[in-house]
N, C-alpha and C positions, 0 to 999 in steps of 0.2 A: 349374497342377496343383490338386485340388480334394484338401479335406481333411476327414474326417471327426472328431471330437470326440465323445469319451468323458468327459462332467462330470458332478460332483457338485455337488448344491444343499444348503445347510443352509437347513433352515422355520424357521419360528417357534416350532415346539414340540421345537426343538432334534433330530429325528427328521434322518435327509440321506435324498437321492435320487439315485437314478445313471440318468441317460439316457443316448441317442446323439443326434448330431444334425451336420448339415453344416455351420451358422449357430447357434453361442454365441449369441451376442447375442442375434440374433430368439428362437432358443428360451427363454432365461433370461423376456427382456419377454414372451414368451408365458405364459410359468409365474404370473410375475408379475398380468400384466390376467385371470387365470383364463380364457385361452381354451378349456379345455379343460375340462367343469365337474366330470365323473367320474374327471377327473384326482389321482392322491396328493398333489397341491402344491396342488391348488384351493383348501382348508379347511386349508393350512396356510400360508399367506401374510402375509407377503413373505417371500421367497425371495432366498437368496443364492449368487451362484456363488463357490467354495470350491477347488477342482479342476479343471482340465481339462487332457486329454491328446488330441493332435492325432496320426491317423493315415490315410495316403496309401489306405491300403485298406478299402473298405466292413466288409470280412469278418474285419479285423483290430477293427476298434473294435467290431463288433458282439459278437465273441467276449470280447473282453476286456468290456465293459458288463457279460455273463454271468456272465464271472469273479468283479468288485467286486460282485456283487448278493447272492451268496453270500459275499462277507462279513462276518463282525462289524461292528458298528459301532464296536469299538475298533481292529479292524486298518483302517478305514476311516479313520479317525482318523490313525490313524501315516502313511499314504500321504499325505494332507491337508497333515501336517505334514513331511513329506519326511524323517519319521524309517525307513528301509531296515534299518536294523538291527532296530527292533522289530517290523516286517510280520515279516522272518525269525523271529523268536521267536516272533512268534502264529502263524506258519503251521508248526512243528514237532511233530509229534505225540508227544503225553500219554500214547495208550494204555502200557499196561504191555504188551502183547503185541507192539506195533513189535519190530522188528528190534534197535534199537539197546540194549534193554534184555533182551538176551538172559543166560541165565544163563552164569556162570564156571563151571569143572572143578568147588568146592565149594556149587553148586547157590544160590549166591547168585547175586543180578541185580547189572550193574555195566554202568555206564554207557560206551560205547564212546569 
């Protein structure tokens, strides 16, 4: 069965990277030797893998890469750390106009 990987790299200027790739390894050493020169990890090296997550389906890891790209670099963090509870917190929305912060009978907002 072949498996695809969704990993995150920490540079050297403390910035991360989220690829996809079949081959951790080769790609990591890739990132690494700059084979790529217009690459985000070229001018930021060495490189470290930090994260990976392994999935049976192309279209799965591709979506999810999409996911983690669009996120902060602090909920990028918590995932890193395999802290699950604070992804949840950063991924809760603030606006005041969410659902959750709907007003009571006495026209104040209270939290559901």
């Amino acid at each position: 069965m072949k498996f695809y990987y969704v990993y995150i790299l920490k540079c050297n200027d403390d910035s991360l990277y989220v690829g996809v790739t079949s081959d951790v390894e080769r790609r990591v050493m890739e990132h690494n030797a700059g084979k790529y020169t217009e690459a985000y990890t070229h001018s930021r090296r060495p490189v470290s893998l930090v994260f990976y997550q392994d999935f049976t389906e192309p279209n799965q890891a591709i979506e999810f890469e999409k996911k983690l790209k669009k996120w902060s670099m602090e909920k990028k963090q918590a995932l890193i750390d395999g802290n699950f509870e604070r992804i949840q917190n950063l991924s809760e929305c603030r606006n005041a106009t969410h659902h959750k912060y709907k007003p009571d009978g006495d026209g104040k907002e209270v939290e559901e």
